[in-house]
N, C-alpha and C positions, 0 to 999 in steps of 0.2 A: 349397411350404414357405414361412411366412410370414419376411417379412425385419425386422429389429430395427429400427426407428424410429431416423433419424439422429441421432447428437450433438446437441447445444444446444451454443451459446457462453453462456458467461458475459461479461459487461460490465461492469468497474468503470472510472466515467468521475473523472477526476485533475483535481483542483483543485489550481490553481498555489500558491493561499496558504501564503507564509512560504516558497519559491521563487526562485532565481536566475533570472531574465528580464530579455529586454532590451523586451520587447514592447509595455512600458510606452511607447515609444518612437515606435509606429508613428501617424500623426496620424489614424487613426478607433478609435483605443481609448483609452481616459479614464488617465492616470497614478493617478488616486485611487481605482480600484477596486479596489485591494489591502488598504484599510479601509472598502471599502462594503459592508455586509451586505447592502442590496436587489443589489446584483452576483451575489452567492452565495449568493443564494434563487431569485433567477431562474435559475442556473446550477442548481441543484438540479432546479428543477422543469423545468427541459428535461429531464435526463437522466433524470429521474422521467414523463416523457412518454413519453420512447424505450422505459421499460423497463429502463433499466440496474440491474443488480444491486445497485449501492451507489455510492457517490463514494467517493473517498479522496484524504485529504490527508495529504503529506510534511511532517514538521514536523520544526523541530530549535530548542532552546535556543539556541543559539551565535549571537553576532552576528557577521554577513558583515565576514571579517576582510581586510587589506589597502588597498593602495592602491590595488584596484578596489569594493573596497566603496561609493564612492561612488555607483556606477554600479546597485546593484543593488535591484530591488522587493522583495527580503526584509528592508530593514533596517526597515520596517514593515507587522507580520502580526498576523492575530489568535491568541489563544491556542486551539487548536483544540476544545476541550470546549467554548468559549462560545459559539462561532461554529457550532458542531455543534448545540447546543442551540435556536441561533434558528433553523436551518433544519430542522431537527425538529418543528416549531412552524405548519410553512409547508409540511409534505411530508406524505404518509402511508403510502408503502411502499417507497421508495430506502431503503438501505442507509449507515452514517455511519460508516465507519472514517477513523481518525486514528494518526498517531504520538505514541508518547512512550515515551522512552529509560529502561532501566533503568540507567541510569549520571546519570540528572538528575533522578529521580524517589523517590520511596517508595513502594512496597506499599499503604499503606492509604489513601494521595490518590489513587493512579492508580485501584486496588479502588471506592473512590466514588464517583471523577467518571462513570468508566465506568458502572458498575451505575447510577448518577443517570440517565445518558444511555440508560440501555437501558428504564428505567420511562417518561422524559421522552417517548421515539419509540415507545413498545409496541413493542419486543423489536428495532430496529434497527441498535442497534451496535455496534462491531467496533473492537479493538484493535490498532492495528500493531506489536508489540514488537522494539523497534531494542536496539543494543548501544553503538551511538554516543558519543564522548568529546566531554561538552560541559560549558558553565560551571558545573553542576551537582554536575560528581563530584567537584570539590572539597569543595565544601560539605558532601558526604556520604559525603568519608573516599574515595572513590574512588583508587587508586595510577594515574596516568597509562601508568607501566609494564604494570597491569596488566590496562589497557585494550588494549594493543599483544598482550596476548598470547592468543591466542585460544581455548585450552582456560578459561584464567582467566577471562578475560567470557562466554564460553558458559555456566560453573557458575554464575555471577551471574546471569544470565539466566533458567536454569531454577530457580536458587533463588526470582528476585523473582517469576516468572511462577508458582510451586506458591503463593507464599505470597498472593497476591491471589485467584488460584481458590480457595483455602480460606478466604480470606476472604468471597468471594461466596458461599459453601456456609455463612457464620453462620448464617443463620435458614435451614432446613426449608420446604420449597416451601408446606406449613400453619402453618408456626407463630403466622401473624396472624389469632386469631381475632375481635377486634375484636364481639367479643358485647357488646352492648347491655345485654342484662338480667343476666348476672352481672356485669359489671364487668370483665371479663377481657378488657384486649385482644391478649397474648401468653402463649403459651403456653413460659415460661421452657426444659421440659424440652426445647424442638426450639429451642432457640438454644443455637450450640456456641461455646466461646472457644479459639481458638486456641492451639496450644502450637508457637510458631515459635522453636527457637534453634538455625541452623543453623551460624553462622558467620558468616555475611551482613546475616541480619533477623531481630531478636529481637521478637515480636508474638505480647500473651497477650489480647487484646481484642477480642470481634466487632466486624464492623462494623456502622454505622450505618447501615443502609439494608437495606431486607429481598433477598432474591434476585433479581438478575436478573430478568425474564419469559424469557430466552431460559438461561435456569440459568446458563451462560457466557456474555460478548458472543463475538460470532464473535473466532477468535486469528488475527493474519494477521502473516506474517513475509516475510523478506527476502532470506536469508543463502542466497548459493551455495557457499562456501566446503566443504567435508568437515564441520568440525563446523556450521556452519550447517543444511545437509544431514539430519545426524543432530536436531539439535534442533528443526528444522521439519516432519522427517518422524513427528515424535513426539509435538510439539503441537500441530501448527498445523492452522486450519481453509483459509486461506487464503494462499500465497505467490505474495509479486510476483519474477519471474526477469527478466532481460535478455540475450535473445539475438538474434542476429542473423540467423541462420540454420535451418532446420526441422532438418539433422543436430545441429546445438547443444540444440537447443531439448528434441529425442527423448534425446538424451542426461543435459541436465537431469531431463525428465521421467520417464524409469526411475530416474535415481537417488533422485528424491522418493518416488515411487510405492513404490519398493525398503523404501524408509527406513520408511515407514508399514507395511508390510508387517513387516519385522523388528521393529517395536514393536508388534504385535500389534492394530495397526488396518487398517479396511478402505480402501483405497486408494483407493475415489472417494468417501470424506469427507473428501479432500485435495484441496483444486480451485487448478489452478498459472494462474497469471495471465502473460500475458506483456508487457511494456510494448511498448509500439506509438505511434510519433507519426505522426498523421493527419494531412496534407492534400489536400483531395481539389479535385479541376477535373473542368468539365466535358469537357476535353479534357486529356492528357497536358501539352501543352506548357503551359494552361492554370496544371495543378498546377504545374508546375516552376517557371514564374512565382512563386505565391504561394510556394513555397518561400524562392525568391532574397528575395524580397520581405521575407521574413523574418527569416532570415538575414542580410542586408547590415546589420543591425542592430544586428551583435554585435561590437564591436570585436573584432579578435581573439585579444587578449589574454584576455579575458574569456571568448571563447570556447574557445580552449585549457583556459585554467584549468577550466575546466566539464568538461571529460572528466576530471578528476580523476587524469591521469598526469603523472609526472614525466618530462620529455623531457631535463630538465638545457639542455646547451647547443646539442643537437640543429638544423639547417637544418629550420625547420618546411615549405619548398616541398621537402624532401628525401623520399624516400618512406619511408611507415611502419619507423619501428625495429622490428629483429627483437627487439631487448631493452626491457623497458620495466618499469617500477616506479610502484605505483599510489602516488600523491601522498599524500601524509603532511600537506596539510591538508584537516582536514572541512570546514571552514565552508562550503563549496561544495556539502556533502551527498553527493556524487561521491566518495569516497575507499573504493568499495566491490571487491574483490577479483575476484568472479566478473562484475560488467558493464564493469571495464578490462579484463578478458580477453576478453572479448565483441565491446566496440566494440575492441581490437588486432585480431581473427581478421575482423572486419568489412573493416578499413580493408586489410590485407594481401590478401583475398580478390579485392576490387576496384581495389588499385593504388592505392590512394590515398595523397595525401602527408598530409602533420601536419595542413597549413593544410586541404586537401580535408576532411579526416576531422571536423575542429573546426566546419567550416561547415554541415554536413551532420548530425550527431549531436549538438551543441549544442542545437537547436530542442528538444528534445526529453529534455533532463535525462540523455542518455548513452543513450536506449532507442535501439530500430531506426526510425530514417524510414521512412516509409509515403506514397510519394508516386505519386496517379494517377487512378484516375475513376471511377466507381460499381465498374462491372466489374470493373475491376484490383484495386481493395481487397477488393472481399469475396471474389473467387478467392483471393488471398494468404489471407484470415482461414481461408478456409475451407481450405484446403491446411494450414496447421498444424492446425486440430482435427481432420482424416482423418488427417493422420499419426503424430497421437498425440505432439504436436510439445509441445501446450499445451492445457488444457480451455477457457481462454478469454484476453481478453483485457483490460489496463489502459490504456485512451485516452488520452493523453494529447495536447492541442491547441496546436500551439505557435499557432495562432491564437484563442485562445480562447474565449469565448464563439462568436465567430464560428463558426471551426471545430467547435465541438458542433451549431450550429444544421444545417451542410451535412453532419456525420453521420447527424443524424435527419433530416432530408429525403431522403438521399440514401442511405447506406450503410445502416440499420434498415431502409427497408420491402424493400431485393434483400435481406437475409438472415433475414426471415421469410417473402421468398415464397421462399425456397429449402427453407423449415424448420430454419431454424439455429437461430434464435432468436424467443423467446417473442411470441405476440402482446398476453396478459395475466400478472401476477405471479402465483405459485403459491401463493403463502401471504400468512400478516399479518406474517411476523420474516423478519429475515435469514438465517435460520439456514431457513427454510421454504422462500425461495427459492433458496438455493442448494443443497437437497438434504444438510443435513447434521444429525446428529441431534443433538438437545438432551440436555446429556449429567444424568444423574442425581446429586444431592447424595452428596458420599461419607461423609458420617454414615449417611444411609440404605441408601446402597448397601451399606459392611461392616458394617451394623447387622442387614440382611439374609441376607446371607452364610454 
């Protein structure tokens, strides 16, 4: 009896830009490569070497607030559409997901820059849609309250997110016909104008750019939370989760899986990502070196602050609080729900104190450390995709550049000689490589109907 061809991971490799780091700090890495574009083209094209699926960059409006804000590489980042766009320029089959918040944005700017960027790469990018309270939602009428409330920014969310897919769905995959000899270069009757008055966003205008190549850019979400949950399992193509553990991880995983399933989609057009911070040695003690290394970096106040929980007045050499309250400021990015629950069940699992947990899960934007040596990493990788823990993973390098370089030399070639992961790209779009389908304009589809 023949046996099914093992799993593949998926790779999306995490660019720091716009980013809390202290890494800026360490003396073989340059402090100005947070506004060098040649930094984040060569960063491309390594992970575009390896194969990785896509990059992705965390982005958020908010300027790093406090009195460690002095301290941090986000207080200059690029705007990620522009910086996506030059490295689009420089790449030809990596993947280009970015953030941007429907609480700092509009519908019909987010709808163009995207579609711009998915013609700019022939069909490579990908939307990260966040919920996030940032300088923005004033500007755009946003209530602060009802940002805190999470049924309320969920229905914001799926209102802003129908109203830009409808908007990518103006022109009809034909309607450009761009004929010569009659004169005609659209065909008016396959251009649709929107009738948006939900409550939310009122938009009767197509847009300005014809469809997508990939009909949709890829949608990638974030939200562990029950409604996040629901909303991710119902539009998204890709979700980044944060766990610590493969029982956490299987239990995420069912509930996404679940979620796409009761929405009446097929469950592995939902590919769940799992954050992971790399570093790897050629020996254990090796890694643990470059760990510390990295680490001692982070005062650690800064690095407290970075797990995004409120400790209050907590002894941080005390061991982890059984009670804990995820921090109520974003500008850290960290004030997310299901990965302070994550790294608590982390830190508690293995004894560790405040101070332990901060030094150790800081490198890494609050994801799981990942520290140890060819072998150790890709058994780990591979033990979550057999347990149906995660379909793949989001790298993230607290050594960066660096650290990509010692994945692709090290950690890619043992998990394509295992057959994990790909030796060649599968397609020309992102949506080709990651196995998920291009979905159909809904003019034609209930036109059809």
């Amino acid at each position: 009896m023949a046996t099914s061809p093992p799993k593949k991971l998926h790779l999306a490799a995490f660019i720091y830009s716009g980013q809390v780091s202290q890494v800026w700090r360490h003396p073989d890495f340059h402090a100005h490569d947070s506004l060098d574009v040649d930094y984040y083209i060569s960063y491309a094209q390594l992970a575009e070497d390896a194969k990785f699926d896509t990059l992705f960059l965390a982005d958020g409006a908010s300027f790093p607030g406090g009195p460690l804000a002095k301290s941090f590489w986000s207080v200059s980042a690029f705007e990620p559409a522009t910086l996506f766009s030059a490295i689009a320029a420089r790449t030809q089959h990596i993947g280009l997901v970015y953030t941007a918040s429907v609480s700092d944005n509009e519908p019909t700017h987010v709808a163009r820059q995207i579609a711009s960027l998915d013609h700019i790469s022939h069909g490579r990018a990908g939307w990260n849609v966040v919920t996030t309270l940032g300088p923005g939602s004033r500007n755009l009428g946003v209530p602060f309250e009802e940002n805190k409330d999470s049924g309320k920014k969920y229905a914001r969310a799926r209102a802003f997110l129908s109203a830009v897919q409808t908007l990518w769905d103006s022109f009809e995959d034909d309607a450009l016909l761009r004929d010569k000899e009659s004169g005609v270069f659209v065909d008016l009757e396959k251009v649709h104008a929107p009738n948006i008055d939900d409550g939310f966003y009122r938009i009767d205008q197509p847009l300005r750019v014809e469809r997508p190549l990939q009909g949709y850019p890829v949608i990638a979400q974030a939200g562990t939370s029950p409604e996040g949950i629901a909303f991710g399992g119902s539009t998204a193509d890709l979700i980044y989760v944060a766990n610590y553990s493969i029982e956490d991880g299987q239990r995420t995983f069912r509930a996404l899986k679940s979620a796409a399933v009761d929405a009446g989609r097929n469950p592995d057009h939902l590919i769940i990502l799992t954050g992971v911070a790399v570093i790897w040695g050629e020996t254990q003690e090796e890694a643990e070196r470059r760990l510390q290394e990295v680490s001692s970096l982070w005062p650690i106040e800064i690095a407290i602050q970075n797990l995004g929980i409120d400790f209050g007045d907590a002894d941080i050499d005390a061991p982890f609080p059984e009670e804990y309250d995820v921090g109520s400021n974003i500008k850290t990015g960290m004030s997310s729900k299901g990965r302070a629950a994550a790294i608590a069940s982390f830190a508690r699992a293995n004894g560790l104190s405040i101070r332990q947990t901060a030094e150790r899960c800081s490198i890494g934007l609050g994801h799981r450390p990942l520290v140890g040596t060819t072998q150790s990493i890709a058994d780990d990788l591979q033990a979550w995709l057999e347990a149906d823990a995660t379909d793949g993973f989001a790298v993230i390098q607290p050594r960066l550049i660096d650290g990509l370089r010692d994945f692709n030399e090290h950690i890619i070639p043992e998990l394509v000689r295992r057959g994990l992961f790909r030796e060649e790209y599968e397609g020309k779009t992102l949506r080709d490589n990651l196995g998920v389908p291009r979905p159909e304009n809904w003019y034609v589809l209930n036109r059809n109907q």
